[in-house]
BASE-629952 format. One record per residue: residue number from 0; x, y, z of N, C-alpha, C in turn. Coordinates in Angstrom, 1 decimal, padded with zeros to 4 digits, m for minus. Atoms other than C-alpha are relative to their C-alpha. Layout:
BEGIN
@num = NUM; npx = X; npy = Y; npz = Z; capx = X; capy = Y; capz = Z; cpx = X; cpy = Y; cpz = Z
...
This chain:
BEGIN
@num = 0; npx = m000.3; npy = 001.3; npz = m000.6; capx = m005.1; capy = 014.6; capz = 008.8; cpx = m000.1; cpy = m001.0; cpz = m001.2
@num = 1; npx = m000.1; npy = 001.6; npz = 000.7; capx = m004.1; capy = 010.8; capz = 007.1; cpx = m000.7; cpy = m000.8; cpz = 000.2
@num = 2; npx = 000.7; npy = 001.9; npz = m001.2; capx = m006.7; capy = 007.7; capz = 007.8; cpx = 000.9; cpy = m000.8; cpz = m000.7
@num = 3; npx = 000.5; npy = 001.1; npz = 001.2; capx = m006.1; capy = 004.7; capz = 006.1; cpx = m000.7; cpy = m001.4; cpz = 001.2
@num = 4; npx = 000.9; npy = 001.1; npz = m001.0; capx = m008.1; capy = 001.6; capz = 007.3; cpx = 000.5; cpy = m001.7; cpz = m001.1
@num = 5; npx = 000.1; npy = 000.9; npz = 000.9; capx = m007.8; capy = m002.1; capz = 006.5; cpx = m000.7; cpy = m000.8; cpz = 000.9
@num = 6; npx = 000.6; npy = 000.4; npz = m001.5; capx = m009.9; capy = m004.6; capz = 007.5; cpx = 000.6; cpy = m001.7; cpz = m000.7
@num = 7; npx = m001.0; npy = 001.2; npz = m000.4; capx = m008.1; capy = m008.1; capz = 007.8; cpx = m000.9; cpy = m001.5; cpz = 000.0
@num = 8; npx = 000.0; npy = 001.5; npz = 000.3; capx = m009.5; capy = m011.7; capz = 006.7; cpx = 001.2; cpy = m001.5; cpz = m000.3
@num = 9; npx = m001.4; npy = 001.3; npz = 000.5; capx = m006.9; capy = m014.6; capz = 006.8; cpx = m000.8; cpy = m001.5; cpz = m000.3
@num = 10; npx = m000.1; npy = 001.3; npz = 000.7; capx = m006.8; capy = m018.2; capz = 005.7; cpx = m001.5; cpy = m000.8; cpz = 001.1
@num = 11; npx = 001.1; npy = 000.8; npz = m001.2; capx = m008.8; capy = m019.5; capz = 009.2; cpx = m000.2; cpy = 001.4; cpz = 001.1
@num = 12; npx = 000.3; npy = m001.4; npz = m001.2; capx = m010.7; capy = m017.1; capz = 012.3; cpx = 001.4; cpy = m000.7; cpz = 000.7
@num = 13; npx = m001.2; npy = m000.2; npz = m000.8; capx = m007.3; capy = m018.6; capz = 014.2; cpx = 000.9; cpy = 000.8; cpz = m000.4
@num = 14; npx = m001.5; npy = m000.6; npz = 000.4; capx = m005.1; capy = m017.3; capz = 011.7; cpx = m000.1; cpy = 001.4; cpz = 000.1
@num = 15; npx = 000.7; npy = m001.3; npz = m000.1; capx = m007.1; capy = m014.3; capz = 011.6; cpx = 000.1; cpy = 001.0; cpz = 001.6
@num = 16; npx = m000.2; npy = m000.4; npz = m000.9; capx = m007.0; capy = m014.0; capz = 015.4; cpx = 001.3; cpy = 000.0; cpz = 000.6
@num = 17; npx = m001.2; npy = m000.6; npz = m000.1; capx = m003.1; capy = m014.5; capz = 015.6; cpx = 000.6; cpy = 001.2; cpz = m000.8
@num = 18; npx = m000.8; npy = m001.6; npz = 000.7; capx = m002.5; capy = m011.6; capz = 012.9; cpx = m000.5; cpy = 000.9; cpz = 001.1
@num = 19; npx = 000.9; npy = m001.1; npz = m001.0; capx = m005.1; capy = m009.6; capz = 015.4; cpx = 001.3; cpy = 000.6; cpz = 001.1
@num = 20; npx = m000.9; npy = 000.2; npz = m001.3; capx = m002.7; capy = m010.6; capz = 018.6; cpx = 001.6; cpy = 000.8; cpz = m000.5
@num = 21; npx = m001.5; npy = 000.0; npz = 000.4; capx = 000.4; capy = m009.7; capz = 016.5; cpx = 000.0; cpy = 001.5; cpz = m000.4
@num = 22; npx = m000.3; npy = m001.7; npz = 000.2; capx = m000.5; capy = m006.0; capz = 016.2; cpx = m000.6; cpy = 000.9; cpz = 001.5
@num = 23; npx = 000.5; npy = m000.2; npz = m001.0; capx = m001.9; capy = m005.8; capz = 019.9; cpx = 001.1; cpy = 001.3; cpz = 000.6
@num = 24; npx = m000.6; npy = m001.4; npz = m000.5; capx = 001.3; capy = m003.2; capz = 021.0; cpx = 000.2; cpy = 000.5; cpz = m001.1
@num = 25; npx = 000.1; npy = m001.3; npz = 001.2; capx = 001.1; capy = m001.2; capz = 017.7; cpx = m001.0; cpy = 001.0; cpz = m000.3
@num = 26; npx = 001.0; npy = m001.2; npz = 000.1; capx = m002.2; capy = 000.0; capz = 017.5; cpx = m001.4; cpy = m000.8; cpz = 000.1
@num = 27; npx = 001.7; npy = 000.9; npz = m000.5; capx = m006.0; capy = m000.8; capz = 018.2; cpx = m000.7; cpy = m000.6; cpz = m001.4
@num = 28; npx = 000.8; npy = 000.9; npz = 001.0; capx = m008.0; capy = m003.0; capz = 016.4; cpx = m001.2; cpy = 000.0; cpz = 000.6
@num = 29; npx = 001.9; npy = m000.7; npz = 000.0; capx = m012.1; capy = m003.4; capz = 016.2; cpx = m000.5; cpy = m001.6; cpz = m000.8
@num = 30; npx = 000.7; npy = 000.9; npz = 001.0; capx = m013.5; capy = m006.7; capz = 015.3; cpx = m000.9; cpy = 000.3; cpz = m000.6
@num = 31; npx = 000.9; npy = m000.7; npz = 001.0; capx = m015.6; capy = m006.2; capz = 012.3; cpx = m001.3; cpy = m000.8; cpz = 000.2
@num = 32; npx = 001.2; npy = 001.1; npz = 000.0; capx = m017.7; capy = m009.5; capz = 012.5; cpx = 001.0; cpy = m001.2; cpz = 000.2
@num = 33; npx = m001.3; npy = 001.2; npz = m000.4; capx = m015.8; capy = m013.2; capz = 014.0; cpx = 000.5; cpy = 000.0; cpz = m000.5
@num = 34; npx = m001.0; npy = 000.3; npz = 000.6; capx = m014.0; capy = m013.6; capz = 011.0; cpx = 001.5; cpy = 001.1; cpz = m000.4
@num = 35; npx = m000.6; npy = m001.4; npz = 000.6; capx = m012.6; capy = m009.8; capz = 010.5; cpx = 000.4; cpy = 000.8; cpz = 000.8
@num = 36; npx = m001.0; npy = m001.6; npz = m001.0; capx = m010.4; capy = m007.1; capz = 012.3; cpx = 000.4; cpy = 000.9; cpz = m001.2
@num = 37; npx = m000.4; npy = m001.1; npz = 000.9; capx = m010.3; capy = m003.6; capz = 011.0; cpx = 001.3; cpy = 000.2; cpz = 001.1
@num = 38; npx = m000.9; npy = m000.8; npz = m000.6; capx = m007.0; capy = m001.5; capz = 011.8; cpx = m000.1; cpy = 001.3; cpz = m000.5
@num = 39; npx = m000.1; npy = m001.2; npz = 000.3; capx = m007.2; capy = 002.1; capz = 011.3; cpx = 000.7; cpy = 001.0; cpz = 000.8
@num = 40; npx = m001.3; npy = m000.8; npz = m000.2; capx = m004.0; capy = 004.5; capz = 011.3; cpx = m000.7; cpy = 001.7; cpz = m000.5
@num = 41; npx = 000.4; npy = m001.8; npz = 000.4; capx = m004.4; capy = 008.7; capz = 011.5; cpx = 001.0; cpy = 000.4; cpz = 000.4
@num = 42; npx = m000.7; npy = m000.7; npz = m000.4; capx = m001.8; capy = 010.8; capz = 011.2; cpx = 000.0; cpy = 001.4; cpz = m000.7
@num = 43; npx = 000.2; npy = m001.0; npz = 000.8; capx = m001.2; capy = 014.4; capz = 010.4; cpx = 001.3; cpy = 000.1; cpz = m001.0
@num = 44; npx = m000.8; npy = 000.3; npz = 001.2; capx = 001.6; capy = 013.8; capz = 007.9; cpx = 000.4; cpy = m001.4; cpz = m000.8
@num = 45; npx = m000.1; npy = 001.3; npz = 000.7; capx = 001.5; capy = 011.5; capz = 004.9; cpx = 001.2; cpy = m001.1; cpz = 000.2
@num = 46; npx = m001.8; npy = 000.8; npz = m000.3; capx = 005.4; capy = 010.4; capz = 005.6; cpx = m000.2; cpy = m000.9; cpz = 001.4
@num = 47; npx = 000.1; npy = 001.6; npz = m001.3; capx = 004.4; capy = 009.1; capz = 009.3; cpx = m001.2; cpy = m001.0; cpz = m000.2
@num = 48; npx = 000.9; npy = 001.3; npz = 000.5; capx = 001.2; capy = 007.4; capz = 007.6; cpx = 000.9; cpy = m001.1; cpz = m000.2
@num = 49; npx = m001.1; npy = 000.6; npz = 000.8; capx = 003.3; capy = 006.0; capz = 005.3; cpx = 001.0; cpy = m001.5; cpz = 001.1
@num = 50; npx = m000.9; npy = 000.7; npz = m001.0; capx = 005.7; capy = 004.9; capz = 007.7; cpx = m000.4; cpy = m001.2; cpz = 001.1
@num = 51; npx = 000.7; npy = 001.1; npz = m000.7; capx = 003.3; capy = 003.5; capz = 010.3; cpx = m000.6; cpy = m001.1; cpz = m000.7
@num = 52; npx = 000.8; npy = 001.6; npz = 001.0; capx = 001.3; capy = 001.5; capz = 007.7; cpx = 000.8; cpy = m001.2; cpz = m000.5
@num = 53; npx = m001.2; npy = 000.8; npz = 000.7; capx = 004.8; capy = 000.3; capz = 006.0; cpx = 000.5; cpy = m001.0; cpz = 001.7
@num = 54; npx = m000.4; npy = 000.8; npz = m001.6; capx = 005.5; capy = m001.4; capz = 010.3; cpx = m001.0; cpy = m000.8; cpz = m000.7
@num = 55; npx = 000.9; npy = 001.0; npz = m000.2; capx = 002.0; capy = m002.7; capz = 010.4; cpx = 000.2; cpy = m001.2; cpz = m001.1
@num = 56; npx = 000.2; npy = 001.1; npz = 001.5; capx = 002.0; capy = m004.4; capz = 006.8; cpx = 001.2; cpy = m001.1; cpz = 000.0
@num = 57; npx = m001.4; npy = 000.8; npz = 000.0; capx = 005.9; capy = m005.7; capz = 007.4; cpx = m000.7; cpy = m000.9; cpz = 001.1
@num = 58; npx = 000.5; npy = 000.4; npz = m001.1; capx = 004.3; capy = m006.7; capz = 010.9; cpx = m000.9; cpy = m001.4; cpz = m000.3
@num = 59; npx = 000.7; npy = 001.0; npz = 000.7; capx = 001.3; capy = m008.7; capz = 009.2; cpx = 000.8; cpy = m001.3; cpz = m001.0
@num = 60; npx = m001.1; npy = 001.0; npz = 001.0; capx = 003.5; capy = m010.3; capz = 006.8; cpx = 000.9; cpy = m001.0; cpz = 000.4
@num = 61; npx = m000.9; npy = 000.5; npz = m000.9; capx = 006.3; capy = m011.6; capz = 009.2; cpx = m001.8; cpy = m001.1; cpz = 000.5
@num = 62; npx = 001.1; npy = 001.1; npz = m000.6; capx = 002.9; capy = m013.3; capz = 011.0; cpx = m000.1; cpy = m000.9; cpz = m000.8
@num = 63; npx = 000.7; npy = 001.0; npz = 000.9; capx = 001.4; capy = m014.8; capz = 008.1; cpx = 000.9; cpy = m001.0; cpz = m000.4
@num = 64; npx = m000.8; npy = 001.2; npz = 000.6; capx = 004.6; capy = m016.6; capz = 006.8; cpx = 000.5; cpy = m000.9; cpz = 001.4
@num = 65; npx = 000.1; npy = 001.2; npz = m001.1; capx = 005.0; capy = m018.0; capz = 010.6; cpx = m000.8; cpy = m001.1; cpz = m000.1
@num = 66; npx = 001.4; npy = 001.0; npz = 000.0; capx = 001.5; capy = m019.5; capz = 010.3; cpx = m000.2; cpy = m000.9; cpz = m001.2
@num = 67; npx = 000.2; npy = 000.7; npz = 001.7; capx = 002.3; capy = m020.7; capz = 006.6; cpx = 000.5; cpy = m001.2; cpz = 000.7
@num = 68; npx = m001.1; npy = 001.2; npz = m000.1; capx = 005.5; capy = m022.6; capz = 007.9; cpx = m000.6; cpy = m001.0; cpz = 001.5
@num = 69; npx = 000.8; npy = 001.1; npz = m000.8; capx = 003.3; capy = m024.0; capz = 011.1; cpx = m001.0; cpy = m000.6; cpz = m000.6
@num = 70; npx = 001.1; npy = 001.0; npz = 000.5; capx = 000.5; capy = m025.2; capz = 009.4; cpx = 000.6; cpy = m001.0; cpz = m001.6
@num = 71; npx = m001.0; npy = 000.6; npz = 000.9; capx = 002.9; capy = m027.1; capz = 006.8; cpx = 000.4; cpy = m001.3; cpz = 000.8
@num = 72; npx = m000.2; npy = 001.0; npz = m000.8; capx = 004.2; capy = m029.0; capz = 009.6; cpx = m000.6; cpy = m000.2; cpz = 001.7
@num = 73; npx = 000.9; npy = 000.6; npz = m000.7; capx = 001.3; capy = m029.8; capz = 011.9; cpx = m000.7; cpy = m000.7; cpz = m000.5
């Protein structure tokens, strides 16, 4: 078997709790302590790691530049 784990601090605990919200139908999350969400992926082949981690992280990413371009103009 594959883990990998990450555990997730953003800019503010909101911004922090919309990355959380923004991976709710992909896979479970674990608050670590209020400011922090782990995510941890298991598969038995590195290629669908790979692959699932490569979603989540595109996933993450798409969020955070939403939250850039709102908090810019609020």
């Amino acid at each position: 078997m594959w883990h990998l784990s990450l555990i997730v601090t953003s800019r503010s605990n909101l911004d922090t709790q919309s990355l959380c919200a923004a991976l709710a139908t992909d896979c479970e999350t674990n608050w670590v302590n209020p400011e922090s969400f782990e995510l941890n992926l298991t598969e038995s082949k590195c290629k669908d790691l790979r692959a699932m981690w490569n979603t989540r992280m595109r996933g993450l990413i798409a969020t955070d530049e939403v939250l850039k371009v709102f908090a810019k103009h609020s």
